[in-house]
N, CA, C and O of each residue as an XYZ file, in Angstrom:
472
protein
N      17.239    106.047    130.241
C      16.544    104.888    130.758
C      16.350    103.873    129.643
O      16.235    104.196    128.461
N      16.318    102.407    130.175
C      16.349    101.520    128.790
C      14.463    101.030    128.835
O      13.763    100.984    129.847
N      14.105    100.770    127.628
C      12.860    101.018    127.474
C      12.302     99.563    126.407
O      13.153     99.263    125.570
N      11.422     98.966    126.386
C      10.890     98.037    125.625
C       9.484     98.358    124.924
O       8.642     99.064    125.480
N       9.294     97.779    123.644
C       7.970     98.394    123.011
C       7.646     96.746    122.901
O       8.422     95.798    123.021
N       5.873     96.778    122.564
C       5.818     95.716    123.059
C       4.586     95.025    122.452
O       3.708     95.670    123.025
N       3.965     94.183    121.710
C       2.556     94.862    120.899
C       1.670     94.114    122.114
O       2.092     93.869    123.244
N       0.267     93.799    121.565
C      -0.756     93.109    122.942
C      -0.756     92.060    123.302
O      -1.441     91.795    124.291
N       0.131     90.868    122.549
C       0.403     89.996    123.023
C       1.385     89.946    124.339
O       1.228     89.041    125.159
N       2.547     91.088    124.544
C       3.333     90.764    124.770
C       4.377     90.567    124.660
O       5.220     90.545    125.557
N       4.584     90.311    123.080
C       5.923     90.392    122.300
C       6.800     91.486    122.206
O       6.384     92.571    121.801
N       8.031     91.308    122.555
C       8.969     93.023    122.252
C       9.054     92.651    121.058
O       9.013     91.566    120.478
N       9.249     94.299    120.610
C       9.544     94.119    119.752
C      10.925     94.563    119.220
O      11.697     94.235    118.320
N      10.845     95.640    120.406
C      12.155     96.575    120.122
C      12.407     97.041    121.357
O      11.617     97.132    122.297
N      13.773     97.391    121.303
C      14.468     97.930    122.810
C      15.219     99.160    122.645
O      15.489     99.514    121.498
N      15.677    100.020    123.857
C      16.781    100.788    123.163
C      16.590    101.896    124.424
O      15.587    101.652    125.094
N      17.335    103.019    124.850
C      17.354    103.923    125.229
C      16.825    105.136    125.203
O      17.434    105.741    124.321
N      15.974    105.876    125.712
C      15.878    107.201    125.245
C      15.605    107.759    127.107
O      15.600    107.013    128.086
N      15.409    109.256    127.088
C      14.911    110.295    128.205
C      13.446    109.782    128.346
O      12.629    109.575    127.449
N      13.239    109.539    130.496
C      11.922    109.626    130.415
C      10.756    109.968    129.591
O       9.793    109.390    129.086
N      11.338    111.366    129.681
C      10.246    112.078    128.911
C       9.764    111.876    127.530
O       8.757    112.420    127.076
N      10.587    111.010    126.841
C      10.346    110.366    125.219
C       9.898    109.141    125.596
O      10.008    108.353    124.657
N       9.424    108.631    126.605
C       9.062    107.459    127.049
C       8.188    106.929    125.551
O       8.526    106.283    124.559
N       6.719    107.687    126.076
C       5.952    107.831    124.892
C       5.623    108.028    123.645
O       4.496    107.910    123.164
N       6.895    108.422    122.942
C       7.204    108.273    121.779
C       7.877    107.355    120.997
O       8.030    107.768    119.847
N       8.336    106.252    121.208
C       8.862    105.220    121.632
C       7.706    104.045    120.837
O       7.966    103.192    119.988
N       6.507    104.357    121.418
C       5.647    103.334    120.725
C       4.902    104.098    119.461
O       4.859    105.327    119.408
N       4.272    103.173    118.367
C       3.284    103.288    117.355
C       1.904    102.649    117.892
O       1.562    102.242    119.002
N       1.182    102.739    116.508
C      -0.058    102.308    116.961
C      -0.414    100.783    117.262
O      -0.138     99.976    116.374
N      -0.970    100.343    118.372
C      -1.131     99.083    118.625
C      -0.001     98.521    119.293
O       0.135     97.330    119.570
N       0.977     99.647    119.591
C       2.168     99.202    120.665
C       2.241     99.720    121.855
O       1.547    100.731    121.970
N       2.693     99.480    122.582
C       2.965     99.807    124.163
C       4.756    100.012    124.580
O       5.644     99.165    124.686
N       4.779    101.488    124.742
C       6.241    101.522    125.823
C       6.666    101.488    127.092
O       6.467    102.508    127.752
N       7.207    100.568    127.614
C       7.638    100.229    129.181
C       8.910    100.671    129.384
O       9.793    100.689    128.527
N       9.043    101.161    130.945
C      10.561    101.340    131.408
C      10.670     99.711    131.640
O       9.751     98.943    131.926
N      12.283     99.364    131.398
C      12.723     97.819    131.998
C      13.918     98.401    132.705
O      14.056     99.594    132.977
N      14.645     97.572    132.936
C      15.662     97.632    133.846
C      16.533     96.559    133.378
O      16.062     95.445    133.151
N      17.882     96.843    133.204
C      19.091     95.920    132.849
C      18.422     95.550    131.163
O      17.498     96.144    130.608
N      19.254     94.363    130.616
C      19.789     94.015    129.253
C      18.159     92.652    129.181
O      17.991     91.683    129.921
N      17.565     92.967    128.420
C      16.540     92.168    127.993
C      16.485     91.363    126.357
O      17.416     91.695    125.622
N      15.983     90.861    126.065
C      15.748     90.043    124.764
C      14.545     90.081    124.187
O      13.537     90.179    124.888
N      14.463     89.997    122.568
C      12.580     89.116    122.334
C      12.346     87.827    122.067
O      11.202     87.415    121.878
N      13.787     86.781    122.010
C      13.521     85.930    122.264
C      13.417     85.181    123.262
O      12.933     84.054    123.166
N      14.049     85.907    124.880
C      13.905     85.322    125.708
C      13.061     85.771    126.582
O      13.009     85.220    127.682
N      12.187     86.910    126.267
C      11.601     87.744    127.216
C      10.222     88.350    126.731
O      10.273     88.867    125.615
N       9.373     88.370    127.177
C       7.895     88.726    127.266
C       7.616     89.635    128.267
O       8.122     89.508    129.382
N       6.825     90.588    127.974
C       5.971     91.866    128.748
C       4.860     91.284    129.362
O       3.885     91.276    128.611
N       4.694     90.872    130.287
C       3.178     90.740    130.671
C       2.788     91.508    131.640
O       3.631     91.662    132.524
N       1.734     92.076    131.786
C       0.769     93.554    133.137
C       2.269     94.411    133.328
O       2.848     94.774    134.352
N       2.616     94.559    131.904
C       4.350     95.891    132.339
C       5.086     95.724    132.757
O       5.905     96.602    133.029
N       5.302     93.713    133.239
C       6.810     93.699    133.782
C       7.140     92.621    132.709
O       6.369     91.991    131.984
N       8.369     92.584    132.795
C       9.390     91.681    132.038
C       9.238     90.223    132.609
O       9.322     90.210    133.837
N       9.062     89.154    132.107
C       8.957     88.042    132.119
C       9.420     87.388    131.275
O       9.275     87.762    130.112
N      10.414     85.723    131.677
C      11.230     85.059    130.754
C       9.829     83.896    130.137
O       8.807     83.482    130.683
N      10.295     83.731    129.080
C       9.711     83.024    127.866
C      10.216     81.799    128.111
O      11.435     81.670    128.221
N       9.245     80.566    128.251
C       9.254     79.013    128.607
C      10.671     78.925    127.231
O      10.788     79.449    126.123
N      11.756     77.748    128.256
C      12.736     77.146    126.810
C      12.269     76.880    125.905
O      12.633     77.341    124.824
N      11.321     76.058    126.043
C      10.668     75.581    124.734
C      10.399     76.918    123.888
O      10.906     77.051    122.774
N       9.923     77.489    124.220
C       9.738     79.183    123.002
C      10.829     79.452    122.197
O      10.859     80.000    121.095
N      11.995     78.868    123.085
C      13.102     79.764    121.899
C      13.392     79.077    121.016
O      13.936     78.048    121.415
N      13.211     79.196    119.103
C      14.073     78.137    118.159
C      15.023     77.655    118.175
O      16.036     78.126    118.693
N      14.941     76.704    117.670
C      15.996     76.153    117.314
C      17.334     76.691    117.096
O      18.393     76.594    117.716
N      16.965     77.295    116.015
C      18.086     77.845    115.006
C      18.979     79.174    116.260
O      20.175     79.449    116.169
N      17.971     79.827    117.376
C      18.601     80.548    118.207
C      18.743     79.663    119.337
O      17.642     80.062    119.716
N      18.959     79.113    119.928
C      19.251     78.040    120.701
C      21.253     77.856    119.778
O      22.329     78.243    120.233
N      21.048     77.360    118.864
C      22.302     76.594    118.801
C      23.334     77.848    118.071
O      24.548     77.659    117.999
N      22.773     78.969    117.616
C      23.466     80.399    117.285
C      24.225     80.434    119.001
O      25.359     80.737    119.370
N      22.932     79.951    119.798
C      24.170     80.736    121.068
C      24.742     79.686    121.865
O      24.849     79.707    123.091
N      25.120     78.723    121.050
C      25.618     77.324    122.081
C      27.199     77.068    121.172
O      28.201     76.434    121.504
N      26.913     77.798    120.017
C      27.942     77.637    119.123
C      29.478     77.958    119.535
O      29.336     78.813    120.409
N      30.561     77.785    119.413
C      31.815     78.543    119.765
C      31.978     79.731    119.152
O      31.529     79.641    118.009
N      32.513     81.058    119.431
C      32.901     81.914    119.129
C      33.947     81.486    117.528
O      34.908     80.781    117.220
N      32.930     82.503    116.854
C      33.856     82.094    115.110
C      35.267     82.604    115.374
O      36.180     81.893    114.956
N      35.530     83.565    115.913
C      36.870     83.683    116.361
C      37.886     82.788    116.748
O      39.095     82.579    116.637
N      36.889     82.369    117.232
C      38.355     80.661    117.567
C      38.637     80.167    116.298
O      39.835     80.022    116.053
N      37.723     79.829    115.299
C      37.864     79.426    114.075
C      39.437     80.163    113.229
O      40.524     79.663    112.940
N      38.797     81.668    113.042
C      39.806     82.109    112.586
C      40.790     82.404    113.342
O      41.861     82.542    112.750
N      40.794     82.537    114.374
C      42.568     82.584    115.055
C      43.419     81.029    114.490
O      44.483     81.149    113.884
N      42.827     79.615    114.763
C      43.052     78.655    114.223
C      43.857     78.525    113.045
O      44.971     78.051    112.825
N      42.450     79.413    111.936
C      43.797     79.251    110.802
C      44.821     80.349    110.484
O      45.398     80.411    109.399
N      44.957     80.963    111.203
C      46.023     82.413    111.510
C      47.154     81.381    112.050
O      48.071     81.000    111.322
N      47.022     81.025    113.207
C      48.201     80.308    113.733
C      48.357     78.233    112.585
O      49.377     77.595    112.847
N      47.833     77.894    112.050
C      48.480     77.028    110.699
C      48.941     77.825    109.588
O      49.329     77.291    108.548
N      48.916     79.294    109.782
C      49.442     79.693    108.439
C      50.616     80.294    108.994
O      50.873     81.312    108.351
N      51.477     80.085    109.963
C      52.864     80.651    110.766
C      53.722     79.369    110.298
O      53.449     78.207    109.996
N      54.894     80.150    110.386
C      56.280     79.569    109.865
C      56.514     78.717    110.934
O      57.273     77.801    110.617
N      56.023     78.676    112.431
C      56.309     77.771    113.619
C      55.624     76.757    113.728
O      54.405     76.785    113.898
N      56.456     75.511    113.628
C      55.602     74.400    113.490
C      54.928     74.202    114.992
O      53.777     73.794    115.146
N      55.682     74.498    115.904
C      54.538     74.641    117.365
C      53.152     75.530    117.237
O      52.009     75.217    117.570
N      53.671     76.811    116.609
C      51.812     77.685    116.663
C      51.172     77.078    115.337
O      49.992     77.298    115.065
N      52.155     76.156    114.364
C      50.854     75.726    113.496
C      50.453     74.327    114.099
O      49.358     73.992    113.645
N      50.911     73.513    114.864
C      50.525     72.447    115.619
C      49.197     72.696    116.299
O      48.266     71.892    116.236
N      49.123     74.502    117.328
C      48.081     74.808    118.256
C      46.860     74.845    117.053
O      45.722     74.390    116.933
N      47.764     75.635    116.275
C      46.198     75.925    115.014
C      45.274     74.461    114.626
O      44.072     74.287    114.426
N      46.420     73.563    114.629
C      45.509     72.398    113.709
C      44.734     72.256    115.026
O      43.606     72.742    114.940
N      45.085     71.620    116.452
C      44.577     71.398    117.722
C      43.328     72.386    117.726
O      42.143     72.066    117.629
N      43.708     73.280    117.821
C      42.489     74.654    118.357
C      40.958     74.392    116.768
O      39.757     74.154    116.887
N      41.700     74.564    115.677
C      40.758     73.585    114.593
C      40.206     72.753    114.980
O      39.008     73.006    115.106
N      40.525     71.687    115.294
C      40.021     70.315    115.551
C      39.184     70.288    117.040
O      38.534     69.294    117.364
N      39.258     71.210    117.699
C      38.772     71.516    118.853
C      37.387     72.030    118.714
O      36.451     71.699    119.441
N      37.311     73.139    117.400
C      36.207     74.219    117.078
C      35.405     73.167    116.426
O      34.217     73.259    116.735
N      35.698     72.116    115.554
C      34.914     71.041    114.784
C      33.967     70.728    115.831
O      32.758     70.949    115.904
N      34.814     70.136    116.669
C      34.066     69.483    117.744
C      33.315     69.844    118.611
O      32.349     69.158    118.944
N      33.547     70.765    119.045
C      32.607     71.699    119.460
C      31.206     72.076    118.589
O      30.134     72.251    119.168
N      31.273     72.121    117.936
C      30.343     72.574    116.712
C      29.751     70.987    116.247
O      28.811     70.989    115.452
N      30.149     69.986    116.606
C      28.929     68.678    116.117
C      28.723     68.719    117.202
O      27.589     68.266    117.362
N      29.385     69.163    118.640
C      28.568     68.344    120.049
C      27.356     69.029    120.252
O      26.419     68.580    120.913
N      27.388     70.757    119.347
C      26.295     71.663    119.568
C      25.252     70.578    118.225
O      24.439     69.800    118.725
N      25.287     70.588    117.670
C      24.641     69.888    116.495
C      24.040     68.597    116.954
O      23.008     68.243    116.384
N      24.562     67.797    117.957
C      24.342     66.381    118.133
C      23.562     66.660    119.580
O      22.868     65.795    120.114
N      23.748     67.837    120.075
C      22.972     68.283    121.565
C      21.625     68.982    121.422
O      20.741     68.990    122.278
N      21.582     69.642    120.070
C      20.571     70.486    119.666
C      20.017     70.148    118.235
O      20.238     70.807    117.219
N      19.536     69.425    118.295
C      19.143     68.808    116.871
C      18.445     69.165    116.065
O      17.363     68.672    116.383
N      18.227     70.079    114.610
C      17.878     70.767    113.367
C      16.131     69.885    113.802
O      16.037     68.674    114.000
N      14.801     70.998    113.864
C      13.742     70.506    113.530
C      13.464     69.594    111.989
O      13.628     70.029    110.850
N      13.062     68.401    112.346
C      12.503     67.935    110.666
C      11.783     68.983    110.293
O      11.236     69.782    111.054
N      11.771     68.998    108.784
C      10.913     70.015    108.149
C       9.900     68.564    107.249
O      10.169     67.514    106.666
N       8.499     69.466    107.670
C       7.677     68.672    106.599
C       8.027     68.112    105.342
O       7.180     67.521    104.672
């Protein structure tokens, strides 16, 4: 069964699997263990009266906000895998698929904008 620990606010802290019966072992002091159901988060998800509840957008940072708006770094490096081929067609896709990942990556930047810091 998948299981969430959780302190009194609310906050998970931690997730993970174990047997009913280890339900309770699961938490420390000043924590709480719940059964959940399906794939949960602690940044997107809060415990409140033992059920799972999503966390207002505004809650989630910045910095995780645009981690998951980002393109897969993989595209990056396939990119320069195919400019480093002897075929000027798959190094053509590479520069394209490059120039694609750039862009992608300022529209996340220019959509999700870095908090000023004091």
């Amino acid at each position: 069964m998948n299981f969430a620990v959780h302190d009194a606010a609310g906050n998970i802290l931690r997730t993970g699997q174990c047997p009913e019966q280890d339900l309770a072992l699961q938490a420390g002091a000043g924590e709480t263990a719940v059964r959940v159901e399906g794939v949960i988060s602690d940044v997107a998800h809060k415990i409140i009266n033992g059920g799972v509840v999503k966390r207002p957008q505004a809650a989630v940072p910045v910095t995780v906000q645009r981690r998951q708006a980002y393109p897969q770094m993989t595209e990056y490096v396939d990119a320069q895998v195919k400019k480093s081929s002897s075929d000027p067609a798959v190094q053509a896709a590479g520069i394209a698929q490059e120039a694609k990942y750039f862009a992608d990556c300022l529209a996340v930047k220019s959509k999700i904008p870095k908090e000023e810091s004091l």
